[in-house]
C-alpha positions in Angstrom: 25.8 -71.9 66.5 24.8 -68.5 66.5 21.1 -67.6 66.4 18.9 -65.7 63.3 15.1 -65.7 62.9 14.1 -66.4 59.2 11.1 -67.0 57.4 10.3 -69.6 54.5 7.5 -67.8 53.2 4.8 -64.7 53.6 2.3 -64.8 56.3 1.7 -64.2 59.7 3.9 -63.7 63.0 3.6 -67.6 63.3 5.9 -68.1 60.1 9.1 -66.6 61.9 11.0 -69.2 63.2 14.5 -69.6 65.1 17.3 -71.0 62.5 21.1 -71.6 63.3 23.3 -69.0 61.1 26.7 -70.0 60.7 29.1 -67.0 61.0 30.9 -66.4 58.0 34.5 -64.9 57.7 34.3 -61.5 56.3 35.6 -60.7 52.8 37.2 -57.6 51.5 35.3 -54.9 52.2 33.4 -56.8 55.1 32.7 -56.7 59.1 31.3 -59.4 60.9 29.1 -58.1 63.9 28.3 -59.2 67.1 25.0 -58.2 67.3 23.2 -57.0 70.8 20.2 -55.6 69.4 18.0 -55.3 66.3 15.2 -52.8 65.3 11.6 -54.3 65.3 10.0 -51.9 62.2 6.4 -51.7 60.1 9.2 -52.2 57.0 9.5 -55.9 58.6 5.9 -56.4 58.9 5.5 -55.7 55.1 8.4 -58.0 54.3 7.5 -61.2 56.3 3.4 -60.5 55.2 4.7 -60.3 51.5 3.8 -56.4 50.4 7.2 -56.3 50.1 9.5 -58.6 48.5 12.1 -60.8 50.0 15.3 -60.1 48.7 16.6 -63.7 46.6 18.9 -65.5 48.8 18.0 -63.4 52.4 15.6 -64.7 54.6 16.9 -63.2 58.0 14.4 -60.3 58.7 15.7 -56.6 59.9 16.8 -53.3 58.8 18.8 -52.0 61.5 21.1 -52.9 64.3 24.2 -52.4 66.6 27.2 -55.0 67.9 30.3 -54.9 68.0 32.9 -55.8 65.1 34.7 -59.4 66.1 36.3 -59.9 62.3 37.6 -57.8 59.6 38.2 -58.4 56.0 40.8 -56.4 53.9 40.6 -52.7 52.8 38.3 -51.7 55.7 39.3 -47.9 56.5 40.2 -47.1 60.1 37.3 -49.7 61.4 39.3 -52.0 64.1 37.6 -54.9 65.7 36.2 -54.0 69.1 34.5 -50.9 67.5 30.5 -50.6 68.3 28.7 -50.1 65.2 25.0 -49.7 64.3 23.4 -49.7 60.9 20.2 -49.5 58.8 19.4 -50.9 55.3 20.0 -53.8 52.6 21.4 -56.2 53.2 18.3 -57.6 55.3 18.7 -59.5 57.8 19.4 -57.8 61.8 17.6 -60.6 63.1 20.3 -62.6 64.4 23.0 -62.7 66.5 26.1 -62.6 64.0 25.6 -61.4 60.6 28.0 -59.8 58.2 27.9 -56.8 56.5 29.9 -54.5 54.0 31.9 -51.8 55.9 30.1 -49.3 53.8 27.0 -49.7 55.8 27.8 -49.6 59.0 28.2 -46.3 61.4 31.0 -46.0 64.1 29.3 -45.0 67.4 30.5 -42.3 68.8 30.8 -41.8 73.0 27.6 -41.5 74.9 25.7 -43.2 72.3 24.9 -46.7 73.5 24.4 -49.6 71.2 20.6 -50.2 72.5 19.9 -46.1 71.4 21.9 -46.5 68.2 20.2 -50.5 66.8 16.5 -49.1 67.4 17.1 -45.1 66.5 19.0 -45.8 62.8 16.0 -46.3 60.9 13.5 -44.0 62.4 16.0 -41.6 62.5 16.8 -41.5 59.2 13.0 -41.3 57.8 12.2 -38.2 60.2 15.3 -36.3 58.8 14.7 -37.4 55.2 10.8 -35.9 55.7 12.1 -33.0 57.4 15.0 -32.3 55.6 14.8 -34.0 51.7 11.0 -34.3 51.4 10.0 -31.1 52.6 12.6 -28.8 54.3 10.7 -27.6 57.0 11.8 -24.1 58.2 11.2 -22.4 62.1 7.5 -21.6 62.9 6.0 -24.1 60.4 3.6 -26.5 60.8 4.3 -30.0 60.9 1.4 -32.7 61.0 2.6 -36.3 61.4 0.3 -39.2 62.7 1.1 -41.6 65.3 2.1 -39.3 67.1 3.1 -41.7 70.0 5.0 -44.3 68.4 8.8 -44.6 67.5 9.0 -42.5 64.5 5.9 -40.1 65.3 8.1 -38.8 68.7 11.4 -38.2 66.4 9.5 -36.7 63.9 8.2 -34.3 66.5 11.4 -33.8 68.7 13.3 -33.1 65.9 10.7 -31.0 64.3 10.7 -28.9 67.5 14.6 -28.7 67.1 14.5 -26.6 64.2 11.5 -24.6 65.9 8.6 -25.9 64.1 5.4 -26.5 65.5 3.9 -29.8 65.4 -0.1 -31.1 65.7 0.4 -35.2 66.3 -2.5 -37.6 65.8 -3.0 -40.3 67.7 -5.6 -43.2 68.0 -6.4 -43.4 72.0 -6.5 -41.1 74.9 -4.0 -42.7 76.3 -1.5 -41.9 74.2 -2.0 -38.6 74.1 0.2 -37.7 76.7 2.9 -39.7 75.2 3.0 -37.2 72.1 3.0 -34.1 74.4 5.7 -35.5 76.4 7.3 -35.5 72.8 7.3 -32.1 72.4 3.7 -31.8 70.6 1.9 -28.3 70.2 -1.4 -29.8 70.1 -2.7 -33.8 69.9 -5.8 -35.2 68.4 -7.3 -38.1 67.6 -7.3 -39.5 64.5 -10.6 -41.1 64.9 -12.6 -38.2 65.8 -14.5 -36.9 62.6 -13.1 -33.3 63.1 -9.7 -33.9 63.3 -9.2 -32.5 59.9 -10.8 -29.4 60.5 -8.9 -29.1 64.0 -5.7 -29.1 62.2 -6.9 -26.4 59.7 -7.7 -24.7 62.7 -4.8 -24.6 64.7 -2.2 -24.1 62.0 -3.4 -21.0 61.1 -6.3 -21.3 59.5 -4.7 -23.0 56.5 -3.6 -26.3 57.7 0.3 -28.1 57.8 3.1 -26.8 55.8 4.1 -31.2 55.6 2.2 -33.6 57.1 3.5 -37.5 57.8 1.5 -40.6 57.0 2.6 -43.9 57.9 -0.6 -45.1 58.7 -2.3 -44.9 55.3 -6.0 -46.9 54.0 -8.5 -44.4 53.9 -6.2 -41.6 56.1 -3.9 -40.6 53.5 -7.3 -39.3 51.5 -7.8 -37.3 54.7 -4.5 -36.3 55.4 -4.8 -34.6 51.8 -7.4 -32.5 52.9 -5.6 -31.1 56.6 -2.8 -29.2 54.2 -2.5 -25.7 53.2 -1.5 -24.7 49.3 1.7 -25.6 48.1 2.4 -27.6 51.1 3.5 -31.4 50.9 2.5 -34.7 52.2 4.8 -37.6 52.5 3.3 -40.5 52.9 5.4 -43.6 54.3 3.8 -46.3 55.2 0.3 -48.5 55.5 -0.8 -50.3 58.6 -4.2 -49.6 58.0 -4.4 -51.9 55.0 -4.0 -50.5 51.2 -4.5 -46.9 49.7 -6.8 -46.0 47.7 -6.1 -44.8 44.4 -5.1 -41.0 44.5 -6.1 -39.4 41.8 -4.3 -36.4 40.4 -7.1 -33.7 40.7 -7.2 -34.4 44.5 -3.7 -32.2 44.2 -4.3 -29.7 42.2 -5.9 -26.3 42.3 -7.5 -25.6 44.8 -5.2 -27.4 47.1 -2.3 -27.2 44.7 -0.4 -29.7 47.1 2.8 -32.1 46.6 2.0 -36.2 47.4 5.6 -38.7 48.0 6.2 -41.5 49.1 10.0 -41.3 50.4 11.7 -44.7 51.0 14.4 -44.5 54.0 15.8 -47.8 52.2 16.4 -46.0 49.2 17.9 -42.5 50.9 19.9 -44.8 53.2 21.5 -46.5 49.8 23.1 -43.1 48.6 26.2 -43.3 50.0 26.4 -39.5 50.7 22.5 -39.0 51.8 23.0 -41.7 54.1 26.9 -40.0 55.6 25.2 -36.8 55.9 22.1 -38.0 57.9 23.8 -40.3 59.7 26.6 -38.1 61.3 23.7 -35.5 62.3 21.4 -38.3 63.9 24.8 -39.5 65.9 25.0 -35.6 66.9 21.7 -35.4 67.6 21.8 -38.5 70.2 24.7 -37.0 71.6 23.0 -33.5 72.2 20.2 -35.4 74.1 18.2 -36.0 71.2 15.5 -38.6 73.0 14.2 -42.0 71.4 12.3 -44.3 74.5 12.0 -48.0 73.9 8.9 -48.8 74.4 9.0 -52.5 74.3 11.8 -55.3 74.0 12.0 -58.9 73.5 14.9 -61.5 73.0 15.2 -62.7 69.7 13.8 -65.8 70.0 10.5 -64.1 70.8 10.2 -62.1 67.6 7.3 -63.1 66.3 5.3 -61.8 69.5 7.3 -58.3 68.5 5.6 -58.2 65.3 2.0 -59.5 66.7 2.1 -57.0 69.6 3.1 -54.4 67.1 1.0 -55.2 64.4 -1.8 -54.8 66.8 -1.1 -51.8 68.1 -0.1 -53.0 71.8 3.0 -50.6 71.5 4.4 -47.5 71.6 7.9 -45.7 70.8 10.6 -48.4 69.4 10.6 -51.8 69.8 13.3 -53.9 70.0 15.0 -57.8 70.0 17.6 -58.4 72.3 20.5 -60.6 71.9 
């Protein structure tokens, strides 16, 4: 019987545990996958730890993946079995082996995009377009602050910053990684735990600070971040591995910073059916005109929860992933 990795409750990485998942035959409207691999993502963390909700009924953890179709329902478009797909969104559940989904959310691979690029690229992929594009569209010669600068999404967010010609000033937490965010495409890298990292960002990007900064790693940074933007400029803040955030109070954004605060979902963009068309047929052509997305660690499935621990502690870098 095919293989998932569920949770009965919140908690830690010792509370995912290896079920059986009985495929199900695929209704109207319906594929059933093959899976190879699944994306390991902070939106997982906050799931199995309880921030965020389980959805009633779905207990499988993961956003995204890539298989291959084995069954079809009725009314499925010009999907066939045999076709590679890859995916991000609700339904949860990418942890396992053989899942089933509605055709509606699944994108047909195109050649030269592999299944291992496609299952841990979807969901990263999607949140640097939405901030670059929906949240703040960023235009050639701008700045562009975004945190992590090393990990999964903080490398898109700067390759494909660079691909429209802006310029980009990543943070990062060691000196170790700093080469990682260069290698990225990075203008200039500094760490996030310095105490002038603010004022180096003012610096740089002309004196005024970023045009949009990115903050997934929230607690006491997002506070910060604020402060490393010029007027009328816009932070988007996405995520919180550093614990809670603080209460922002209105004030902080007005005159004289006069700046714009969201906090974009890529769940949400990825459930409008045309948002989530658009963006994914330009991140497929951006994998197919080289656009680059390292894995930086991998596990089988049945080692998930050491994903999430190593993770969680920081012990990785680009995207990680569950193999099948």
């Amino acid at each position: 019987m095919p293989l998932a990795i569920a949770i009965a409750g919140p908690g830690g990485p010792e509370v995912l545990k290896a079920v059986d998942l009985p495929a199900t035959e695929p209704g109207p409207g319906q594929a059933r996958i093959r899976q190879s691999i699944s994306g390991v993502n902070f939106v997982d963390i906050y799931v199995r730890s309880g921030l965020y909700p389980l959805q009633p009924g779905h207990n499988v953890l993961g956003f995204e993946g890539a298989g291959i179709i084995e069954a079809l329902g009725a009314d499925v478009g010009d999907l066939k079995v045999g076709d590679r797909v890859a995916y991000i969104g609700h339904p949860i559940g990418s942890y396992a082996e053989v899942r089933t989904l509605p055709v509606s959310r699944l994108v047909k691979l195109p050649d030269g995009v592999s299944e291992r690029v496609a299952g841990s690229t979807m969901l990263r992929g999607l949140t640097a377009q939405m901030v670059l594009q929906k949240t703040y569209p960023v235009k050639a010669d701008e700045w562009v602050l975004v945190h992590a600068g090393a990990g999964g999404l903080g490398q898109l967010v700067t390759r494909l910053a660079k691909g429209i010609g802006a310029k980009v000033i990543a943070t990062v937490g060691s000196e170790a990684k700093a080469g990682i965010a260069y290698e990225a495409g990075a203008d200039a890298v500094l760490l996030h735990t310095s105490g002038d990292w603010v004022e180096e960002t003012r610096r740089i990007a002309d004196g005024r600070g970023a045009h949009l900064a990115v903050d997934g790693i929230g607690g006491t940074m997002l506070s910060q971040t604020l402060a490393a933007v010029r007027p009328f400029g816009m932070v988007a803040s996405l995520g919180q591995v550093a614990g809670p955030i603080p209460p922002i109070k209105i004030e902080e954004l007005t005159a004289p910073r006069v700046i714009g605060l969201s906090r974009p979902s890529v769940l949400a963009y990825a459930n409008d059916p045309e948002l989530y068309r658009q963006g994914a047929m330009a991140l497929m052509a951006a994998l197919q005109a080289g656009l680059v997305n390292p894995i930086g660690a991998e596990y089988e499935l049945k080692d998930a929860a050491r994903a999430h621990a190593d993770l969680e502690a920081g012990r990785t870098t680009a995207s990680v992933i569950l193999t099948m």
